[in-house]
KEKE-3310 file (N, C-alpha, C; in steps of 0.2 Angstrom, whole numbers, plus 5000, padded with zeros to 4 digits):
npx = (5023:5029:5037:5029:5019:5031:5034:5020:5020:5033:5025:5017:5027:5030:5019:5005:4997:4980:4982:4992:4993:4983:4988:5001:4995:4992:5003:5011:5000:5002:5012:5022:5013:5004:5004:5004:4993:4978:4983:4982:4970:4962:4965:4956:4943:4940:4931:4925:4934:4936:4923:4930:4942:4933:4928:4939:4943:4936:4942:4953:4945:4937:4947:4950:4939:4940:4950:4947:4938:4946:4954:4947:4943:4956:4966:4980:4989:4995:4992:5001:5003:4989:4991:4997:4991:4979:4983:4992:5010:5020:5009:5007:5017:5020:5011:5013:5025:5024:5014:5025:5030:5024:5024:5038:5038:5032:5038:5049:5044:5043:5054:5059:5053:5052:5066:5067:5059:5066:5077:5076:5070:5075:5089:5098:5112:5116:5119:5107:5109:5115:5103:5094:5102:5101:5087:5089:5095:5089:5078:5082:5087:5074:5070:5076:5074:5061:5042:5037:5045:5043:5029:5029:5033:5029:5019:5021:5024:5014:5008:5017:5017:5006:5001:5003:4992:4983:4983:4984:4967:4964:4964:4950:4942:4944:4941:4929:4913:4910:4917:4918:4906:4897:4891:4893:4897:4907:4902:4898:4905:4920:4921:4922:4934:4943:4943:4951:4963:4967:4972:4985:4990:4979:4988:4996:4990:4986:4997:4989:4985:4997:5002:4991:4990:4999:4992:4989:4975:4965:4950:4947:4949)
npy = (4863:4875:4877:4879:4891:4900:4898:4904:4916:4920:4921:4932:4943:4945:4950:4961:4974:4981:4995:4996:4990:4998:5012:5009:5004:5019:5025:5021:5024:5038:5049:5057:5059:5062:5076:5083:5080:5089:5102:5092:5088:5100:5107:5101:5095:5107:5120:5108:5098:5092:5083:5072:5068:5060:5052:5044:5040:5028:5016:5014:5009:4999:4991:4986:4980:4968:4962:4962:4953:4941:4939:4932:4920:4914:4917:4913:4915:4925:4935:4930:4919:4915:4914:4904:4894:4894:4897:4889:4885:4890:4899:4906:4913:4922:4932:4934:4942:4952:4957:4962:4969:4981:4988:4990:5001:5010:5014:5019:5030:5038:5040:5047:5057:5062:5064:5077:5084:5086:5092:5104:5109:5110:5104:5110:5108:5095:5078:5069:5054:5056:5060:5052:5042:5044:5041:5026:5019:5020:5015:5001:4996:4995:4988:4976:4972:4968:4967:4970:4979:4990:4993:4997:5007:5014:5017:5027:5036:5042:5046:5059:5064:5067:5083:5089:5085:5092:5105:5111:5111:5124:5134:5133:5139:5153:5151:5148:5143:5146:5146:5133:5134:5135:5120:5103:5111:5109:5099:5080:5073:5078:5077:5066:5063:5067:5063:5050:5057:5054:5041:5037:5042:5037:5025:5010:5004:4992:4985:4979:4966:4960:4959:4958:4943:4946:4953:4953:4954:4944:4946:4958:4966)
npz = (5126:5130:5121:5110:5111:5110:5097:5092:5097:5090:5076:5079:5080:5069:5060:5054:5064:5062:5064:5060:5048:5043:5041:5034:5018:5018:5016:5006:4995:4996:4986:4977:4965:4971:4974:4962:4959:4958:4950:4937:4936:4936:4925:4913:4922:4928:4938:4944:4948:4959:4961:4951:4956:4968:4961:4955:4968:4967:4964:4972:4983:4977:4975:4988:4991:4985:4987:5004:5000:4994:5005:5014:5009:5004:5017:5018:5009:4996:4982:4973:4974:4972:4959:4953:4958:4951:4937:4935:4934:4924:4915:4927:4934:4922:4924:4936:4935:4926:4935:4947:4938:4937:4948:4949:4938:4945:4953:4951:4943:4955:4963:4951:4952:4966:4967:4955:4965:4978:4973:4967:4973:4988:4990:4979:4977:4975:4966:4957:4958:4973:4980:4979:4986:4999:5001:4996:5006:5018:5016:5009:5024:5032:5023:5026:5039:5038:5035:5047:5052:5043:5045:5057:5057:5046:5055:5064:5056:5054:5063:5068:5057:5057:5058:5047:5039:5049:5050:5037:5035:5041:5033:5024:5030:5024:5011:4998:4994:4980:4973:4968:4960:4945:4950:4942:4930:4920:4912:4912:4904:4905:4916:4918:4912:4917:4929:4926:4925:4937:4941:4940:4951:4961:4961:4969:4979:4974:4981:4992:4989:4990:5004:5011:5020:5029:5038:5055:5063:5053:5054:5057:5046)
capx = (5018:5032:5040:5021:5019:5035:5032:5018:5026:5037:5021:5015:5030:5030:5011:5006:4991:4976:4982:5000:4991:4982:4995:5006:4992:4991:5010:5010:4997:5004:5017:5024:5008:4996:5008:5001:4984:4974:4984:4981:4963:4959:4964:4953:4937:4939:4931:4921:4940:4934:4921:4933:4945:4929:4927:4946:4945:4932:4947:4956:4940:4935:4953:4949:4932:4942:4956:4942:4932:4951:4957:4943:4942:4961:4968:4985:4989:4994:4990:5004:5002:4984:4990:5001:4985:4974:4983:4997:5017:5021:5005:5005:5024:5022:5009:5016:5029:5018:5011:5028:5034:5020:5027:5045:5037:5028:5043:5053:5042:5041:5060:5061:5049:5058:5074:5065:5057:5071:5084:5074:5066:5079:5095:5101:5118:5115:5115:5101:5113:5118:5097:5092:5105:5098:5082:5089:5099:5085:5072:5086:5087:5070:5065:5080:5072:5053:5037:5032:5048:5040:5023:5027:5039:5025:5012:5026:5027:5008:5007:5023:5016:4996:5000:5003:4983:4975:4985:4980:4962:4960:4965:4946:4940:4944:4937:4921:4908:4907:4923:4913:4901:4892:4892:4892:4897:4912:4900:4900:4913:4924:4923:4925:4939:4947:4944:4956:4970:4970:4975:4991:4990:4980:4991:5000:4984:4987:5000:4985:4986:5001:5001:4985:4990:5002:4987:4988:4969:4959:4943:4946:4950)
capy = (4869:4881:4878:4882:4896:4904:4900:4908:4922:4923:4923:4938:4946:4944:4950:4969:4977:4982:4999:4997:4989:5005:5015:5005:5007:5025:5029:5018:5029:5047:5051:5063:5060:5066:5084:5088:5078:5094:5103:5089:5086:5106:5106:5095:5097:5114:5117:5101:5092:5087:5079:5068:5064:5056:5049:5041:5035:5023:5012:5010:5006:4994:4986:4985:4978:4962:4959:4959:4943:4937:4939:4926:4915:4915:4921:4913:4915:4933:4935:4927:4911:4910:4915:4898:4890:4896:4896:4883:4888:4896:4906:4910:4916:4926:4936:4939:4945:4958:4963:4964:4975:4988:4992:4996:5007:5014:5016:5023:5037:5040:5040:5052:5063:5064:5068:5082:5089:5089:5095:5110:5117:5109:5102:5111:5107:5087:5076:5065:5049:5057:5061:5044:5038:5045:5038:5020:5018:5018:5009:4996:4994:4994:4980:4968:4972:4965:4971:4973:4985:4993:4994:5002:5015:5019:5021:5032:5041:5047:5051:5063:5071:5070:5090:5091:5086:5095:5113:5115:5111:5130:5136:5133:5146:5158:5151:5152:5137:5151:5144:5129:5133:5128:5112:5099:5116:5108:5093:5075:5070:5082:5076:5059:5062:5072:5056:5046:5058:5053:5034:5036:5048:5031:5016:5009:5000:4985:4980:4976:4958:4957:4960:4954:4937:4948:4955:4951:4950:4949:4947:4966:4970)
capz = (5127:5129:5113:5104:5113:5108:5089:5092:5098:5085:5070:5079:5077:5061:5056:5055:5067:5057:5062:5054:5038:5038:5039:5027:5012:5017:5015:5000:4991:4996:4983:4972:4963:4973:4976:4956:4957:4958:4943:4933:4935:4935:4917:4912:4922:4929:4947:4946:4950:4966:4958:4947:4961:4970:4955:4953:4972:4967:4961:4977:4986:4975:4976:4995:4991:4984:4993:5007:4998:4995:5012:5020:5005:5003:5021:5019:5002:4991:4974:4967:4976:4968:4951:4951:4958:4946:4931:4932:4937:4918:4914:4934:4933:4918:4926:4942:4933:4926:4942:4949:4935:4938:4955:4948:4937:4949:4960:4946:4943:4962:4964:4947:4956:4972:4966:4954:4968:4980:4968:4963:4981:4994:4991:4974:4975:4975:4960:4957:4964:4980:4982:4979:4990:5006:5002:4994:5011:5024:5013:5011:5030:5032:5020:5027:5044:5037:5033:5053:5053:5037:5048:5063:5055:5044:5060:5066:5052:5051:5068:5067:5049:5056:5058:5040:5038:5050:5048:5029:5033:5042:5023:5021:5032:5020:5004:4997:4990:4974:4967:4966:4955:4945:4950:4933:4925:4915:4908:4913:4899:4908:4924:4920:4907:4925:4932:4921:4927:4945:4940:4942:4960:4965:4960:4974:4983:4972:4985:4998:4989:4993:5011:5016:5021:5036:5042:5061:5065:5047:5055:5058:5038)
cpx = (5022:5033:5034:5022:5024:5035:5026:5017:5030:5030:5021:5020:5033:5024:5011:5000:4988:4978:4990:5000:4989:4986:4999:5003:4991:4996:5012:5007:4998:5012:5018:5018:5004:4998:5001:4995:4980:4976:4982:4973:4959:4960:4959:4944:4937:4938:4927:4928:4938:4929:4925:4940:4940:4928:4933:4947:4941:4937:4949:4952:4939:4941:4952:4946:4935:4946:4952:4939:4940:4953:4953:4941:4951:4967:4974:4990:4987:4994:4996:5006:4999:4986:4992:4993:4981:4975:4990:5005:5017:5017:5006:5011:5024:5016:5009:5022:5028:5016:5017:5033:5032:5023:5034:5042:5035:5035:5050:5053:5045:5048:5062:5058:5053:5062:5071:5066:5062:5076:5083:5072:5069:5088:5099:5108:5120:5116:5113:5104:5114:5110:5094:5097:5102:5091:5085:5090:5094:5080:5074:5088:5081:5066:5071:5078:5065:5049:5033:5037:5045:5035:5024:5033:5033:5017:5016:5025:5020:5006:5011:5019:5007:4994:5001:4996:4980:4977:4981:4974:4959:4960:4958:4941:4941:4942:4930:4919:4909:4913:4921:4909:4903:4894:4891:4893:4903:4909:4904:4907:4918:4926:4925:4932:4945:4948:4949:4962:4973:4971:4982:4995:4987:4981:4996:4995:4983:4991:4996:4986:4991:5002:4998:4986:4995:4998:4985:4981:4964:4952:4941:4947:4944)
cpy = (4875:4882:4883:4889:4903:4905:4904:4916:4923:4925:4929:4942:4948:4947:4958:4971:4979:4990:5001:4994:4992:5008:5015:5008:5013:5028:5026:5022:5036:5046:5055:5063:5062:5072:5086:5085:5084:5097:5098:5088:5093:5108:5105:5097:5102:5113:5111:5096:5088:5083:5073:5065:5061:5049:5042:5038:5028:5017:5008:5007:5001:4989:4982:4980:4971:4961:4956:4952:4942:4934:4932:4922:4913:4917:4918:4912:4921:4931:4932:4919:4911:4913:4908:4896:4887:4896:4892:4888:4894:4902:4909:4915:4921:4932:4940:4943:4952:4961:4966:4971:4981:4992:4993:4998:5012:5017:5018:5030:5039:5042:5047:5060:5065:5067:5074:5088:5091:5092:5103:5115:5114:5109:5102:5107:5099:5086:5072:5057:5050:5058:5055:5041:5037:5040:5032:5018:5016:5012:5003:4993:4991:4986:4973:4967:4966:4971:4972:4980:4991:4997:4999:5008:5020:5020:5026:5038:5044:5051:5058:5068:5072:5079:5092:5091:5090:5104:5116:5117:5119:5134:5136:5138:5150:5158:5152:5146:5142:5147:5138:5128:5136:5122:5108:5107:5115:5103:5087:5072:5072:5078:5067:5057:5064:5067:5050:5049:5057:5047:5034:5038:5039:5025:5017:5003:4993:4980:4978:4967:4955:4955:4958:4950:4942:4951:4951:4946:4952:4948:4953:4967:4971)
cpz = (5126:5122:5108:5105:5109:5101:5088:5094:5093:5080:5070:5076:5070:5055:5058:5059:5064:5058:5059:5048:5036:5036:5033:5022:5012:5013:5008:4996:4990:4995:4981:4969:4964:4975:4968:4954:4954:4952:4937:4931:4933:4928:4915:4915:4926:4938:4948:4947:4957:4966:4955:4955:4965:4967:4954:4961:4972:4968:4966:4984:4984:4976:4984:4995:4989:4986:5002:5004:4998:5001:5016:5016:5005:5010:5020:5012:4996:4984:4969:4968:4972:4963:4950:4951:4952:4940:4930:4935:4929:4917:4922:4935:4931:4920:4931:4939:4930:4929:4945:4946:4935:4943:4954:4943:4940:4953:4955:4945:4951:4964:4958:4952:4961:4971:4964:4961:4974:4979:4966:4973:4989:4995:4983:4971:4975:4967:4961:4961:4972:4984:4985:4985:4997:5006:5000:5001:5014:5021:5014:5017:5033:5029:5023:5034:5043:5035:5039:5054:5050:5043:5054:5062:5052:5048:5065:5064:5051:5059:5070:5059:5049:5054:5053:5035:5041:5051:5041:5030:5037:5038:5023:5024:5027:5013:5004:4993:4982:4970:4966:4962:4948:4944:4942:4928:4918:4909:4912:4910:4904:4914:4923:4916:4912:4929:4932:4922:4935:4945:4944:4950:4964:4967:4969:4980:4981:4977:4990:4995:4988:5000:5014:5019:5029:5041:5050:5062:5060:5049:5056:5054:5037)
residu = (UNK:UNK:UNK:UNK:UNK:UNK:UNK:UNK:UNK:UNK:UNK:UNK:UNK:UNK:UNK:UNK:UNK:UNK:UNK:UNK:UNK:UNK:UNK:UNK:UNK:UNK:UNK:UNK:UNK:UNK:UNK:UNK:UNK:UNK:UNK:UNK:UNK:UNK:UNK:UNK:UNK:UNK:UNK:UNK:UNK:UNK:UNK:UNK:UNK:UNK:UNK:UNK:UNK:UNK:UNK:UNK:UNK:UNK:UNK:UNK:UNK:UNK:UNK:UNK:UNK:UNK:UNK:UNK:UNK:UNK:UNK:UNK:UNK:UNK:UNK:UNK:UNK:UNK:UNK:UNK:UNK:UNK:UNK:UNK:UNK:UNK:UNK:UNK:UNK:UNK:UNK:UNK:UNK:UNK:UNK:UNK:UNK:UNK:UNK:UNK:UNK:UNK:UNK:UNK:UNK:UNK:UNK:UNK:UNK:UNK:UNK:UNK:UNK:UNK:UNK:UNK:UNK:UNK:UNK:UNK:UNK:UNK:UNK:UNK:UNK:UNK:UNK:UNK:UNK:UNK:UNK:UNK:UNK:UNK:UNK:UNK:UNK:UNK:UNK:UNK:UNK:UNK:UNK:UNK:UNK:UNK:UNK:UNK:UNK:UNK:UNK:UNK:UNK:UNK:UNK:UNK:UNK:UNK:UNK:UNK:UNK:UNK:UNK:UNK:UNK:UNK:UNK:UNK:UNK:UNK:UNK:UNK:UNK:UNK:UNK:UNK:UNK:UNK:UNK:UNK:UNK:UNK:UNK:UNK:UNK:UNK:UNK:UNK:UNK:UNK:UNK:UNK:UNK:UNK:UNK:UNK:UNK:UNK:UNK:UNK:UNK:UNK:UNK:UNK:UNK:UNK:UNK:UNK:UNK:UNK:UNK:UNK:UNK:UNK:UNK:UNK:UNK:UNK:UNK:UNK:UNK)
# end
């Protein structure tokens, strides 16, 4: 009875809290991407951008939306279990492999990006290896720790940078709805076409089918 117990004591330790899986898909999605979102999109469809990024969270929503049916049809079992399942070891292999290649793209740019931006408005006299470094280091401790160490570092990490969301939002005391109009004034093309540049600001949310299976307690997902 002890012994169970203790196994079970160790699983938890192992599994993320529904608010350190929040968390996690939060800090997962806020990158260097979402710094130039807005430039990107105001291009494009003008001041109907806020429109088009509503438009462009559809995405990560809907990935939600299926990971959810995944999770309680599926609860101990990530997306590259059931690729095997579903389509055999070969075909299953050579598409996780594809999935997994997305995210070192993803973490390519985000890595180019970084460095960029530290090299230019912090830490000049670096080169691009010594920048990366700082960041490979901790990640690298981080993942040899697990993905609960992952979890409560990044529900750490939003409580500690919450005051970087709710400071800017007094900035809107001093605008004005007028910059907003007229609303649909760029055209529908526009705003959907404005839509299609915030792809890449919302990739990162595809890792929920990975992780869902650490999900503590998914009757709360």
């Amino acid at each position: 009875m002890i012994s169970e117990v203790r196994k079970i004591n160790r699983a938890k330790g192992t599994l993320l809290t529904p608010s350190q899986f929040t968390f996690t898909l939060k800090a997962i999605m806020t990158g260097i991407a979402t710094m130039s979102l807005p430039n990107l999109v105001i291009k494009v469809s003008k001041q109907d951008g806020w429109i088009s990024i509503i438009l462009g969270a559809v995405y990560p929503i809907y990935l939600v939306i299926v990971a959810n049916f995944m999770s309680k049809k599926f609860p101990k079992d990530n997306i590259l279990v059931l690729s095997k399942k579903c389509f055999g070891n070969i075909l299953g292999s050579i598409l996780n492999f594809i999935f997994i290649s997305f995210f070192l793209f993803i973490l390519t740019a985000e890595f180019s990006g970084y460095s960029n931006v530290f090299r230019v408005y912090a830490v000049t006299f670096l080169k691009n290896y010594q920048v990366l470094l700082t960041v490979l280091i901790p990640i690298s401790f981080v993942s040899y720790k697990g993905i609960k160490t992952l979890g409560r570092l990044n529900e750490i990490g939003f409580y500690l940078t919450i005051c970087l969301i709710i400071f800017p939002v007094g900035i809107l005391a001093y605008g004005s709805l007028l910059n907003l109009m007229p609303i649909f004034g760029s055209g529908l093309s526009n705003i959907v076409k404005g839509s299609s540049k915030t792809v890449f600001a919302f990739c990162g949310m595809e890792i929920i089918f990975l992780i869902y299976p650490f999900l503590q307690e998914q009757k709360n997902y």
